[in-house]
C-alpha positions in Angstrom: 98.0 144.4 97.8 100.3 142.1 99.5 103.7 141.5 98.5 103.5 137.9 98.1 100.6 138.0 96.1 100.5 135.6 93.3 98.1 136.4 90.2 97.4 133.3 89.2 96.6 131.8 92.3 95.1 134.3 94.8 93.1 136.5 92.2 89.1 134.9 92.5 87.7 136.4 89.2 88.8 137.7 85.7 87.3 140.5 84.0 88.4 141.0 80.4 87.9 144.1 78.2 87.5 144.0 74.6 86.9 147.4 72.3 85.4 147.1 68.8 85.4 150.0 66.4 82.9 149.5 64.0 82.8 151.5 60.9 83.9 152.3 57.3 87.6 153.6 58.1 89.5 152.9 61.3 89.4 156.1 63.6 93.1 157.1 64.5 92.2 157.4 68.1 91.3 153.7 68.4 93.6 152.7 66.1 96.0 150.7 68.9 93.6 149.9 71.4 90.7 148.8 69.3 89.7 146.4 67.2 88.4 147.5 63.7 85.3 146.4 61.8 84.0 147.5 59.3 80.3 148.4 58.8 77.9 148.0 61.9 76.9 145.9 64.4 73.8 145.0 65.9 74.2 145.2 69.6 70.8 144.0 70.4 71.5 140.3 68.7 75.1 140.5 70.6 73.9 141.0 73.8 71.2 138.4 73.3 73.5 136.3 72.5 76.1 137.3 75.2 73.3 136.4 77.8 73.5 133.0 76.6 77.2 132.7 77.9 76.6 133.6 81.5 76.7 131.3 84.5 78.3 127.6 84.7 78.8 125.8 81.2 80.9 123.3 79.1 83.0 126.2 76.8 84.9 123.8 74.9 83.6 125.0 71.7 85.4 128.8 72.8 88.8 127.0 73.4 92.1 127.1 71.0 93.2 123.9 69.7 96.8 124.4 72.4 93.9 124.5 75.2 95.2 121.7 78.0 92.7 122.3 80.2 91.4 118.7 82.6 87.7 120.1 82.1 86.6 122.8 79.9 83.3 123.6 82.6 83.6 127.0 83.2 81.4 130.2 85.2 81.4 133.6 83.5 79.8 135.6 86.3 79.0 138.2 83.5 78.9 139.5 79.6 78.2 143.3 78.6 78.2 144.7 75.3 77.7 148.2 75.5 78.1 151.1 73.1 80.8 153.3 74.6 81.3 156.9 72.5 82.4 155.4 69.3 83.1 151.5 70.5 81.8 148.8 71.6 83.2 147.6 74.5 82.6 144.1 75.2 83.6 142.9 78.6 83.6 139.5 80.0 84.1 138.4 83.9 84.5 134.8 85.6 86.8 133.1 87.9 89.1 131.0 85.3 89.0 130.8 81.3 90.1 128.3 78.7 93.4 129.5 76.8 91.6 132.0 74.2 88.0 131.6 75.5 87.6 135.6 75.8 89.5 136.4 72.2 86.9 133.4 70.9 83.9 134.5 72.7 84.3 138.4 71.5 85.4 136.9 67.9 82.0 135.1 67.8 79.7 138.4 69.7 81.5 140.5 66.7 80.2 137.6 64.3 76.4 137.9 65.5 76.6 141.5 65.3 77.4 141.2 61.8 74.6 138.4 61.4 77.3 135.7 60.5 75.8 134.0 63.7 72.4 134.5 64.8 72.3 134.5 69.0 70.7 130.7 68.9 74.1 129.7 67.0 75.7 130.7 70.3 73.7 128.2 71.8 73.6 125.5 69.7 78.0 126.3 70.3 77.4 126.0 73.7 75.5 122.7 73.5 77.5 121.0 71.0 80.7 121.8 72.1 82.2 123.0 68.6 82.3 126.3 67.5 80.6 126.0 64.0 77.2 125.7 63.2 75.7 122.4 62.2 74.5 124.1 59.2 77.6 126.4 58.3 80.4 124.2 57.4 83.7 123.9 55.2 83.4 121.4 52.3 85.6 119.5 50.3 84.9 120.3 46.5 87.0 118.5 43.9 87.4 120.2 40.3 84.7 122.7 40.5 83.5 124.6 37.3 82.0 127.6 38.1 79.1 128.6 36.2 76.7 131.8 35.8 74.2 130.4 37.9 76.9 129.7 40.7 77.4 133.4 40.9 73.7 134.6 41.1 73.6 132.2 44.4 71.0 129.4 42.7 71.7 125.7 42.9 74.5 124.1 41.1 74.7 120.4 40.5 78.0 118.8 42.2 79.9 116.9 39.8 82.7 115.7 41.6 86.2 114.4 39.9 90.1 114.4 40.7 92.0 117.3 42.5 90.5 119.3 45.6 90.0 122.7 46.6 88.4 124.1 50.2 85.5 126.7 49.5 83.5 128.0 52.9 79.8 127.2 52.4 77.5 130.0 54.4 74.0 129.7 55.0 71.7 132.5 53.5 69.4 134.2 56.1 65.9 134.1 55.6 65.1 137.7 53.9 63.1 139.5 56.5 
């Protein structure tokens, strides 16, 4: 490599490697270099969904908030997610990403592995521009009183009154 080579503006592609451990305990051999979750993941949604990301798209719903960027168009030349021994390595390559794109994007594979996202989420991201789903959002509830019947997962009638409180709403996947 030459001596006045510059990183930032001689390299012509990225390629980013992230390692997932999934699992009930953290294994003490990955436990620095990988990232632990617990229970498993299915790698055939994730990689479904990771060949949703590749080529030339708007990725501004995989950007942080401090993300400066003049256009959020970017081209991942590719997305694997492979079992590797006893991780999951998820590996991303392109020519230029937004600050935090590759954390977001692996954050968001490990979240349709554990069907928190289906791979048409990743998508709908894509399309929209924000990262959560039209139909998985955080509410505003004022003075909620739980009940039995909030517990068991059945409809609750809202009555709303003074004071606030932020609860996160998921949607319930159709039982198979």
């Amino acid at each position: 490599m030459p001596a006045d080579f510059d990183v930032r503006a001689d390299a012509t592609g990225k390629r980013y490697l992230y390692r997932v451990q999934p699992g009930p305990v953290r294994l003490p051999l990955w436990r620095r270099t990988a990232w632990h979750v617990k229970g498993r993941l299915d790698l055939p949604a994730m990689q479904q969904a990771a060949a949703l990301l590749v080529g030339s798209h708007d990725f501004a719903a995989f950007r942080s908030a401090q993300c400066t960027a003049a256009t959020t168009v970017r081209t991942v030349l590719g997305v694997d997610v492979a079992q590797v021994g006893d991780v999951v390595a998820i590996t991303v390559e392109g020519n230029a990403f937004l600050h935090n794109m590759v954390r977001i994007i692996a954050g968001t594979l490990v979240g349709v592995g554990k069907h928190r996202f289906a791979p048409d989420d990743v998508a709908q991201m894509l399309q929209s521009g924000d990262r959560v789903p039209a139909d998985l959002r955080l509410v505003q509830v004022k003075n909620l009183q739980c009940d039995e019947s909030a517990m068991t997962g059945e409809s609750v009638p809202a009555e709303v009154a003074e004071g606030s409180a932020v609860y996160n709403i998921h949607r319930r996947r159709p039982e198979a």
